[in-house]
N, C-alpha and C positions, 0 to 999 in steps of 0.2 A: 368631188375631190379633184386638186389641180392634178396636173399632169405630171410636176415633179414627184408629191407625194405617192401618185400612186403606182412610182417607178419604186421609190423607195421603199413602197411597203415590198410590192414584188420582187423586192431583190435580198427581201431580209432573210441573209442565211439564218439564221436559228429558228428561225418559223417555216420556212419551206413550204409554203405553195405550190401548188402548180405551177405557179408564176416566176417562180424562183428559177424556173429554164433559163428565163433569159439571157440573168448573168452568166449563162455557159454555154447557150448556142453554139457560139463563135467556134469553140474550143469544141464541142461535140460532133461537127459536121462528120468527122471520118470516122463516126464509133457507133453511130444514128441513125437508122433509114430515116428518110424523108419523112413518111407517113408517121414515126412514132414521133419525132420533133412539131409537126403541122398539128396534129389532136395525140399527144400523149396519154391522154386520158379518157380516151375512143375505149369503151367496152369492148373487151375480144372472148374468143371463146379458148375452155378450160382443153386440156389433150382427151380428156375422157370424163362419164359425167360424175362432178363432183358431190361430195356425202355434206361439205360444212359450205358458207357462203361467206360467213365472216371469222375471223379470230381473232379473241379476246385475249394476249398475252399479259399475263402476270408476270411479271419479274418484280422478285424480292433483291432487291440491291442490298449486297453487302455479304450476302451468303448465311440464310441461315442453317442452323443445324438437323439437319433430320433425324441425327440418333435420337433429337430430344423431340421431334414431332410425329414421325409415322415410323421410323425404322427400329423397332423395339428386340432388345440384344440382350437375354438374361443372360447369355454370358460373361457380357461384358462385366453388369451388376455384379458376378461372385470375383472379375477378378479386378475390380477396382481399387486402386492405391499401387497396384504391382506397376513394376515396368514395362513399357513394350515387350511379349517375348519375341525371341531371336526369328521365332518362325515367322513372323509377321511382320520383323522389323528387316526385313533380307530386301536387299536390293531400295529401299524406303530413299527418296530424297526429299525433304523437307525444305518448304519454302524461308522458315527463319536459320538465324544462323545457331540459333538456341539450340539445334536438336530436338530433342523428342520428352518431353515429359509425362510422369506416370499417366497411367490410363483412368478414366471418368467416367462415373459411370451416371448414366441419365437421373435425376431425380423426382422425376413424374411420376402421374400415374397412371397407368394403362389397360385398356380396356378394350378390346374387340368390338366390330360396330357391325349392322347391317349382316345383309344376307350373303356376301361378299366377307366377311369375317374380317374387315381391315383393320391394322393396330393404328391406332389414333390415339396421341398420349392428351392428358387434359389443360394444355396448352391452347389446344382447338375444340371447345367444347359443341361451337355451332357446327365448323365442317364435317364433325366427327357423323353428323345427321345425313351429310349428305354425300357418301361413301358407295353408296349403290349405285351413282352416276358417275364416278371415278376411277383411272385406270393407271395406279397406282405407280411408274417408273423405278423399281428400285435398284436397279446396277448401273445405274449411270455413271459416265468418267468423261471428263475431257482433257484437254492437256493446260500446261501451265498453274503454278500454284501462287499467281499473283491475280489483284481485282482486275487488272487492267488488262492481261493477254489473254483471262479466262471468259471476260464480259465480253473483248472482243469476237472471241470465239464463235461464243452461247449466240450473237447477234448478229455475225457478218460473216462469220466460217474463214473466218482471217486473224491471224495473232499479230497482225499490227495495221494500225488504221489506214483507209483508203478500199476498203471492200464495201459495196451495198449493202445496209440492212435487208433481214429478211422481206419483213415490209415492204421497203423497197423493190424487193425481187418479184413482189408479189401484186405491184402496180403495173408492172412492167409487163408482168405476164399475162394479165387480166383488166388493167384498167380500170374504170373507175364505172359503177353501179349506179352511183350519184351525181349527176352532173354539177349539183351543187354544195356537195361539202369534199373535201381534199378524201382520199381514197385509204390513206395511211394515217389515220392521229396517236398523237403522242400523248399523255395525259399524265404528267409528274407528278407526286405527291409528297411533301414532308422535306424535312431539311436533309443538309448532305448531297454529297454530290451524287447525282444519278449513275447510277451503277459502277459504282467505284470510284469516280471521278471522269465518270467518260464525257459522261455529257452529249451534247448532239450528236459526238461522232457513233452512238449506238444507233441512232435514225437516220445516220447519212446515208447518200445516194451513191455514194463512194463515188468506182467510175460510171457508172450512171446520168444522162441527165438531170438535172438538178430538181424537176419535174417529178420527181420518183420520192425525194428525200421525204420523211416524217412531217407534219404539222403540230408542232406541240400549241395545245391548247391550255392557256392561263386559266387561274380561278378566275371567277367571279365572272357577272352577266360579260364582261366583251372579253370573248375567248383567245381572239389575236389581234397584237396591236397594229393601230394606222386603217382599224377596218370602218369604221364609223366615217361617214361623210364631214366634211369640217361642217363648223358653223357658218351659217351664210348663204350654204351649196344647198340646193333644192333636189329632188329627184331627177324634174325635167332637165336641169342644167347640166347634171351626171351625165343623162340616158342620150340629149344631141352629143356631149364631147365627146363620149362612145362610138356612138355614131358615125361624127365625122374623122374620128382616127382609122375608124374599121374601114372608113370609104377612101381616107387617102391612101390606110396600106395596100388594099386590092389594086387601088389604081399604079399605085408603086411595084406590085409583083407581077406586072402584063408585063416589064422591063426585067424581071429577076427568075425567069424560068429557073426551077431547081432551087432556089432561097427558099426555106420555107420559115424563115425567124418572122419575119412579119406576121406568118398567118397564124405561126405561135403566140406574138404576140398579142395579138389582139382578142386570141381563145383566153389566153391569161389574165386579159384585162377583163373580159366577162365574165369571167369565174369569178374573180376577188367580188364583182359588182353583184353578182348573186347571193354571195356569201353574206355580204351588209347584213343579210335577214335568214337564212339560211342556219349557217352558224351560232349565232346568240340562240335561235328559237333550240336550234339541235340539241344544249347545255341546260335550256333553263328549265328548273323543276316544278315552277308554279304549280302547274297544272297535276304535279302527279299529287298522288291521296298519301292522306298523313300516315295509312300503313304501307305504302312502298316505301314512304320515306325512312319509316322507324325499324323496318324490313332489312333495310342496308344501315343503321345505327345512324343516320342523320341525324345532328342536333345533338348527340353523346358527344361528349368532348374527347375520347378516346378514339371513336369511330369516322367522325365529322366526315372528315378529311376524306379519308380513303372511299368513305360509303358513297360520298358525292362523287368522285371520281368512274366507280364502279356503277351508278348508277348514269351517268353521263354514258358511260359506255353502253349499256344496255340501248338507251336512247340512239345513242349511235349505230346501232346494230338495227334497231328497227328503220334507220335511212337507210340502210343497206351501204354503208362505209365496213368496205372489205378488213381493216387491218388496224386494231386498236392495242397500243403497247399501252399497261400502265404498270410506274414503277412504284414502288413501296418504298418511301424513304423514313428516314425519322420522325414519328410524328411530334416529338418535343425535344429538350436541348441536354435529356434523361440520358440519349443513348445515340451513338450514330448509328444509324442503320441496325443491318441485321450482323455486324462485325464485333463478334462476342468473342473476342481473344480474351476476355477479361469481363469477371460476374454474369455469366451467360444466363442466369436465372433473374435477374433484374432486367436484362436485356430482351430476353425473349418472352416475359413476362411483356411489357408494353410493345413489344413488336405482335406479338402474338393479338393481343387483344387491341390491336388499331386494326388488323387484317381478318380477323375471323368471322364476327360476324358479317362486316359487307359482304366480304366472297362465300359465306354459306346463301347470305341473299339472294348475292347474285344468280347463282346457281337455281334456286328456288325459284327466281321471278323471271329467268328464260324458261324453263321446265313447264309454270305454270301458264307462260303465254305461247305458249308451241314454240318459243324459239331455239332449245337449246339444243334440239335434232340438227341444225342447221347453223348452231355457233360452237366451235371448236376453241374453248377453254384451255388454257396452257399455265401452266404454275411451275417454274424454275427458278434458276439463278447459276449467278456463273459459276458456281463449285457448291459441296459442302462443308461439311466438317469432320475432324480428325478424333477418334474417341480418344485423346488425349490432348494434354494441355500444358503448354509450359507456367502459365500462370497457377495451377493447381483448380481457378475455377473460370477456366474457360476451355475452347478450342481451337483447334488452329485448323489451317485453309485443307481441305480434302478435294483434290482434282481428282482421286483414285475411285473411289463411291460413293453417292451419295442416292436421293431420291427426288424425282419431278413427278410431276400429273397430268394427265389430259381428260378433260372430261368433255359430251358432247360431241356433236360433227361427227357420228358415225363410227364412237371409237366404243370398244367392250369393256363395261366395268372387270373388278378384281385387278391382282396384283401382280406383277411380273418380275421377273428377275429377284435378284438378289445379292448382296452384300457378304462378306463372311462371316465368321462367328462375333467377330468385335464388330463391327462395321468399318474398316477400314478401304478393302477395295473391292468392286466389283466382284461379283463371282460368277453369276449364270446370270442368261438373260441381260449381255453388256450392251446398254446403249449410249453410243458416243453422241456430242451435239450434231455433228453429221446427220445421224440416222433421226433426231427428234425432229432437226429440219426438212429432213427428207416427207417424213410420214405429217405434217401438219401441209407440205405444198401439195401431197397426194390427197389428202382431204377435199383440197380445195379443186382437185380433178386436174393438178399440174405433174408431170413426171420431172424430178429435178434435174435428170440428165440433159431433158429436153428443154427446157429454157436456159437458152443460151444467148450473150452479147458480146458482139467482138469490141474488143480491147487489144491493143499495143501488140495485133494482129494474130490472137488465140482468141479461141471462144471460151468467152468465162460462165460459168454456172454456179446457181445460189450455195451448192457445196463442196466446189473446189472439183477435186475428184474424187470426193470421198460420198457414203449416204444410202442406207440400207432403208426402206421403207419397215417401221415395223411391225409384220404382216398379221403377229400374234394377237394384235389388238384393235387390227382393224375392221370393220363392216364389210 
């Protein structure tokens, strides 16, 4: 590959390489020691020893509803069609300018699962199986009752852009496992814009190195573009221009005590040159058996999508690439996302069944391969929902309670916290996105308080200053 192109690949912000430093060396010097710019992606060790080694984030982009998936409310049922009562609607700020309309009440059906007795409505018929490796989040609340401060949030512990991904924070602190595939992938799926409209800024590096930022990974065999050598270009012809760029920068930095962008560069130019083969092989499912493929719904036209995704990642996890986001988007032009303001039974009918069986898969096929002691599973989103609805048949955005999950990495099945009698806010057992980020970097044997990067001359850390480990459900 010449030399321009493969400035240009390294420099493509939306795919974020390692390589991707480059473009911000310059501007990093006073926020970067030395050594984390020279090999950013130098292995380090965790504060204490860790329970998970990778994590597999789910994020359902759009926000689905939990009243209609795991948080089952017969109260709600008897008072469905009534208004808000007063006692629930005190102090209530609502994100539309509509107000508040009658209350909804779920139309599933529901059923206790597992030895753990968890309510799983039959929306999720395959995860409902796998409950006894699940540890249920139910009083969750974050702030903001828009996609875009709440996604922020869920992702970067900041309500407006310019914060690290957690990811991110989680390269930073640990490095990379793999010398040959990026440390953080991104894995999008379905139309719609990713998580609300964020788009990359959910996997940026924020003030971070550029080094840190996510790698999204495209469908099909070449996972990031500009990675294939051109036509023409032979191995050997790659492996001397390597070569001789690596020998002029050394001989350039006997002149540059203290510059360490060269010797960056040149680690980043051998990343990408690993990757060539690295990468593709990491993605491709050839080789797996037509029952792991039909395991994750491959080949189902409702499932394709998502199951490939999910199984990419599993692959991922077996390289030991620390930090796998995949987002759940629209799987057809049926429905946007999980944004069910309107026919949320149509809605969550095909969101439902694009994501159920892969992730009951997935689960199944780390469990069965030892991996899932050591992969910490995450299923959230930036809010939920409101047991009521200005449309009559849908609902609206709920920053106050909703329910996530962690399964795997050390965490205790069964359920925690909880919701009120409607499901409107929090009630026992509150966990903010703070404390879900906090307990997913203590997994990984990180203390949140303790990783810290100086910025604009305070030390920043991946939850601000906020972030409760939560202790109830850990190992």
């Amino acid at each position: 590959m010449s030399h321009s192109s493969r400035r240009d690949f390294l420099g493509h912000a939306g795919l974020g390489l390692g390589a991707a430093a480059l473009g911000g060396l310059g501007l990093q010097l006073d926020v970067a020691s030395a050594a984390e710019l020279e090999d950013p992606q130098a292995p380090r060790q965790p504060h204490f020893p860790a329970k998970a080694r990778s994590v597999i984030w789910l994020h359902m982009a759009g926000a689905p509803s939990t009243l209609d998936l795991f948080d089952y409310k017969p109260e709600l049922v008897k008072l469905a069609g009534k208004p808000l009562p007063d006692s629930f609607a005190k102090n209530l700020k609502t994100a539309t300018d509509g107000g508040v309309g009658n209350l909804l009440a779920t139309k599933r059906t529901w059923k206790q699962y597992g030895e753990t007795g968890a309510w799983v409505s039959d929306f999720l018929p395959n995860l409902s199986k796998q409950v006894d490796d699940i540890a249920f989040l139910k009083g969750c609340k974050t702030e903001g009752a828009t996609h875009i401060i709440s996604s922020l949030k869920l992702h970067t512990a900041g309500l407006v852009p310019g914060r690290p991904a957690l990811g991110s924070w989680v390269q930073y602190a640990l490095g990379s496992a793999n010398p040959d595939l990026p440390a953080f992938v991104v894995l999008p799926t379905g139309t719609g814009a990713a998580g609300g409209g964020r788009g990359a800024v959910i996997w940026s590096s924020g003030f971070l190195p550029a080094a840190y930022q996510g790698t999204a990974f495209r469908k099909g065999d070449s996972p990031i573009l500009h990675l294939a050598r051109p036509e023409g270009v032979i191995d050997t012809e790659q492996r001397n221009t390597l070569d001789l760029i690596a020998a002029l920068n050394e001989h350039g930095a006997i002149t540059r005590t203290g510059d360490t962008e060269l010797a960056a560069r040149s680690k980043s130019y051998e990343l990408a040159y690993r990757m060539e083969k690295s990468a593709p092989e990491a993605v491709d499912l050839a080789k797996e058996t037509a029952a792991t493929r039909e395991l994750y719904g491959i080949g189902a036209k409702e499932t394709d999508e998502f199951g490939t995704a999910l199984l990419r990642a599993r692959r991922l996890v077996e390289r030991n690439v620390r930090f796998i986001h995949v987002i759940s988007g629209a799987p057809d032009n049926s429905v946007d996302s999980w944004d069910a303001h309107n026919n949320l039974e149509k809605n969550h009918a095909v969101m439902s069944r694009s994501v159920d069986k892969p992730i009951a898969g997935l689960l199944a096929d780390l469990k069965s391969r030892g991996l899932l002691d050591s992969t910490l599973v995450v299923w959230t989103s930036e809010f939920g929902r409101t047991p009521y609805g200005q449309s009559g048949n849908g609902r609206d955005h709920n920053p106050w309670g909703y329910t996530s999950w962690l399964a795997g990495g050390g965490i205790k099945p069964g359920s925690y916290g909880s919701t009120d009698e409607i499901g409107l806010r929090a009630q026992t057992g509150i966990v903010d996105t703070y404390d879900l980020q906090a307990t997913i970097l203590h997994q990984l044997g990180l203390d949140n308080r303790k990783v810290t990067f100086q910025y604009q001359g305070r030390q920043e850390r991946p939850t601000t200053v906020f972030g409760d480990v939560i202790k109830e459900i850990v190992t």
